[in-house]
C-alpha positions as CSV (number, residue, x, y, z in Angstrom):
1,X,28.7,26.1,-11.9
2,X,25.3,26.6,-11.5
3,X,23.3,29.2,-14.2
4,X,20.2,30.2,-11.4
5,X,20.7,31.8,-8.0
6,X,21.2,29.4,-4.8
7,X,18.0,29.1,-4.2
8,X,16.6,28.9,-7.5
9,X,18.8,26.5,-7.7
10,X,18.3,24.9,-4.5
11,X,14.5,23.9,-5.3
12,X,15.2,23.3,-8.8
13,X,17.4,20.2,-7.3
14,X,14.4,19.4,-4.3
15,X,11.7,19.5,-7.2
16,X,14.0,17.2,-9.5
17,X,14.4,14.3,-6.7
18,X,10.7,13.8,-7.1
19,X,9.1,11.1,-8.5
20,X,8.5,11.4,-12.3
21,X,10.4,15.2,-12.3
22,X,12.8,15.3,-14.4
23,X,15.0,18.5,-14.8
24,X,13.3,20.1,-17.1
25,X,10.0,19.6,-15.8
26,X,11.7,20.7,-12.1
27,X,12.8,23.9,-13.9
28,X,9.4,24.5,-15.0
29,X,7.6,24.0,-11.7
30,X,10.5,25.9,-9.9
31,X,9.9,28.9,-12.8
32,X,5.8,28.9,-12.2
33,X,6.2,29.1,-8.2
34,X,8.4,32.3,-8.5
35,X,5.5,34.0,-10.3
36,X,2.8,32.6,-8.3
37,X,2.0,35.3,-5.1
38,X,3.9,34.8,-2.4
39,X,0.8,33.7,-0.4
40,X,0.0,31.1,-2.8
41,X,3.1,29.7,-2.9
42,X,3.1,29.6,1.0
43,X,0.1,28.3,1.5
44,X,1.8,25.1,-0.7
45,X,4.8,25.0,1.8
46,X,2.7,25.5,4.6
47,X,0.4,22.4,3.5
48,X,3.7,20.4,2.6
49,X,5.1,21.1,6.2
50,X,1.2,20.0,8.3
51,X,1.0,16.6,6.2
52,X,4.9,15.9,7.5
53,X,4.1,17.1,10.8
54,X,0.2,15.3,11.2
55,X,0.1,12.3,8.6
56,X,2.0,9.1,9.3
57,X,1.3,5.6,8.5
58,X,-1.1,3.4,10.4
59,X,0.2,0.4,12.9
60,X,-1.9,-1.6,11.7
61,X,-2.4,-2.1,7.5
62,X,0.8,1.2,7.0
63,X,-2.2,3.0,5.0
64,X,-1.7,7.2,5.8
65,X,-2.7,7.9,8.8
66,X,-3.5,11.1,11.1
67,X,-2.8,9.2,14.4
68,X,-1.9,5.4,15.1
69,X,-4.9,4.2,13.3
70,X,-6.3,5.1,9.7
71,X,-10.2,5.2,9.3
72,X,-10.3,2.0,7.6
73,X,-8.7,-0.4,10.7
74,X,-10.8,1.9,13.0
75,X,-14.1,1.1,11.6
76,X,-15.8,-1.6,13.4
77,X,-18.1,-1.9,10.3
78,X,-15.4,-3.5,8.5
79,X,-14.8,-7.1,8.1
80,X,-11.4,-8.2,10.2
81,X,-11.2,-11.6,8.6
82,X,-10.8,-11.0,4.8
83,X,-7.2,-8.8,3.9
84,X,-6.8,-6.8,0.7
85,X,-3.2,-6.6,-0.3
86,X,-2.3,-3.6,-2.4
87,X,1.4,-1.6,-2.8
88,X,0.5,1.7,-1.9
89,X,-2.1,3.6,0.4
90,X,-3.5,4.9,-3.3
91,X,-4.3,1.5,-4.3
92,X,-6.6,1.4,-1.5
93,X,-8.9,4.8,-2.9
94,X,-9.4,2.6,-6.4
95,X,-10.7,-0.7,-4.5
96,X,-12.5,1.8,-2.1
97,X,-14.1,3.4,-5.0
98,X,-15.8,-0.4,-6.2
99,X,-17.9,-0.3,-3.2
100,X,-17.5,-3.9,-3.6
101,X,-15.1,-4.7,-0.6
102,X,-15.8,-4.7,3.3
103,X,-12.9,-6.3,4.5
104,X,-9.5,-4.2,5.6
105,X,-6.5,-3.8,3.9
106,X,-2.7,-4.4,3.9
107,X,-0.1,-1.9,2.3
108,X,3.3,-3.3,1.6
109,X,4.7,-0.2,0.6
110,X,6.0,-1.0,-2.5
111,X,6.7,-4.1,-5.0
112,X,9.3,-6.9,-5.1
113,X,12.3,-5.2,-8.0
114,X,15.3,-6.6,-7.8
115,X,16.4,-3.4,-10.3
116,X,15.8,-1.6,-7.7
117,X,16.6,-3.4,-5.4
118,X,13.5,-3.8,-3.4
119,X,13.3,-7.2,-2.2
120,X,10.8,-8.6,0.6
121,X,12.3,-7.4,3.1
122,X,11.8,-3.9,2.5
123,X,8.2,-4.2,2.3
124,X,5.9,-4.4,5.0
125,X,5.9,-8.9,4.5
126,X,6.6,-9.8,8.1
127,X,3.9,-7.0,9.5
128,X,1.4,-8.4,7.5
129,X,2.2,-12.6,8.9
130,X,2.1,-11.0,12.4
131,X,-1.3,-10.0,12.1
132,X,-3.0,-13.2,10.8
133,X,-3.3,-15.1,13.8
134,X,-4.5,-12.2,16.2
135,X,-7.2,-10.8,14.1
136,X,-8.4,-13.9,13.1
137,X,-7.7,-13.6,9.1
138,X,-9.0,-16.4,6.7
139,X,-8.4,-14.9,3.2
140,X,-6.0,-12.8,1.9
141,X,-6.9,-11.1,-1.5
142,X,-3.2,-10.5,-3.3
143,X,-4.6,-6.8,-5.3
144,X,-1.0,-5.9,-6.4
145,X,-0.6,-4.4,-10.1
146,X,-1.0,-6.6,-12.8
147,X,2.7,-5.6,-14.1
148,X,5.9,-8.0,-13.7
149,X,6.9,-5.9,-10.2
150,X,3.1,-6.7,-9.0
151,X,3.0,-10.3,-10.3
152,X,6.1,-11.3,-8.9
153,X,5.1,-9.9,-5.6
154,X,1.8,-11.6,-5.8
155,X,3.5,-15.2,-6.7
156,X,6.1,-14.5,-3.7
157,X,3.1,-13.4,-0.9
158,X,0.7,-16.8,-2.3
159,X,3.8,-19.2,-1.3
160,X,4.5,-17.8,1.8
161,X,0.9,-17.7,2.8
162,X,-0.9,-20.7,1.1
163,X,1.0,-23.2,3.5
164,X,-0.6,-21.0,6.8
165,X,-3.9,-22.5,5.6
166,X,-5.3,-19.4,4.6
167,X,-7.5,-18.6,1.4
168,X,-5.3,-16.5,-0.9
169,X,-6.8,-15.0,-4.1
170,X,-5.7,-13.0,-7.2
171,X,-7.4,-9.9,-8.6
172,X,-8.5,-11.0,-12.1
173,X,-7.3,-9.4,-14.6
174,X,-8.2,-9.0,-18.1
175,X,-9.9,-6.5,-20.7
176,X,-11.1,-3.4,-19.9
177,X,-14.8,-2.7,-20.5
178,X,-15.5,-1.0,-23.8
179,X,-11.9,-2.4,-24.8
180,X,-11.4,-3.9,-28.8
181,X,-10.1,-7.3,-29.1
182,X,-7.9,-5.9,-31.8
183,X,-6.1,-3.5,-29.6
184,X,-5.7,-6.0,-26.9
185,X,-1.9,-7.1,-25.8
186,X,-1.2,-11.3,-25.9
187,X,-0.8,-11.2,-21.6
188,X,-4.1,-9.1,-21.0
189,X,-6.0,-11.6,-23.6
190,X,-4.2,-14.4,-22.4
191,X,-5.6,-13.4,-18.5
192,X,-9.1,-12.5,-19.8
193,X,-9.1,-16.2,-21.0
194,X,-7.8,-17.5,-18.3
195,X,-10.2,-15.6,-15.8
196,X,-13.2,-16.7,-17.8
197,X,-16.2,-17.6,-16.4
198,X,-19.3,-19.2,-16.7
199,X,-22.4,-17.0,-18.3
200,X,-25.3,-16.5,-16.1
């Protein structure tokens, strides 16, 4: 039997099926919006309910989207030829944020898991082979995290797209700037070394 009213209750449960709520933490949020004023807490619902109704994902690269298109495939600006890869539409603020890259991008939604269960086929694999040919795409830069989810993801997308004739290139990865040796891990050392390069 539950200890809260239904409704407490009720978005106890909503706020617990979040990512990275737990129940305490859901109880806590839950606890916080029945103090807040009511119009503050209905100007959160009401901005919950216009991103469902108005944001979707774009045709084209599944960033978020008000409309078919996201800004990024509708800017003529851009470079069509050269593809970032990256998991998830917030992947795409951090490169965005280099200034360093022109090109468009690809999100696949996700990263290969077979714990979870999330192979290629729930990832947006087959959108992104259907649009090499029409827009005329040379290289494909594989930007996914630099975890074992990301790295396996990376390996499986270079396989299938190395044979098309296609550039394919890896994010480096490696140490941070402003990083110790000394507090370093063996794989990020073992990448810095590996991504070395020749001094100017």
């Amino acid at each position: 039997m539950s200890v809260y009213a239904g409704p407490v209750q009720d978005l106890i449960d909503e706020l617990g099926r979040l990512p990275g709520i737990g129940p305490k933490s859901a109880q806590r949020i839950a606890f916080h919006m029945l103090k807040l004023p009511t119009a503050d807490a209905l100007r959160l619902a009401n901005a919950i309910a216009i991103v469902k109704e108005r944001v979707s994902f774009c045709q084209t690269c599944f960033n978020i989207a008000e409309g078919e298109e996201c800004g990024i495939c509708a800017d003529t600006r851009r470079e069509t030829n050269i593809v970032c890869v990256v998991e998830e539409p917030r992947d795409i603020v951090s490169v965005e944020k280099t200034g360093e890259f022109r090109g468009r991008y690809h999100v696949l939604q996700g990263a290969i898991s077979p714990i979870e269960g999330i192979g290629p086929d729930q990832l947006r694999v087959k959108e992104l082979l259907t649009r090499i040919e029409p827009e005329g795409i040379t290289e494909v830069i594989l930007c996914t995290n630099p975890n074992i989810e990301g790295e396996a993801t990376a390996m499986y997308l270079g396989r299938l797209l190395k044979p098309l004739g296609l550039t394919v290139t890896r994010i480096a990865s490696g140490l941070p700037v402003g990083g110790d040796l000394e507090y370093a891990d063996e794989l990020t050392l073992g990448r810095a070394l590996e991504g070395r390069r020749e001094v100017d």
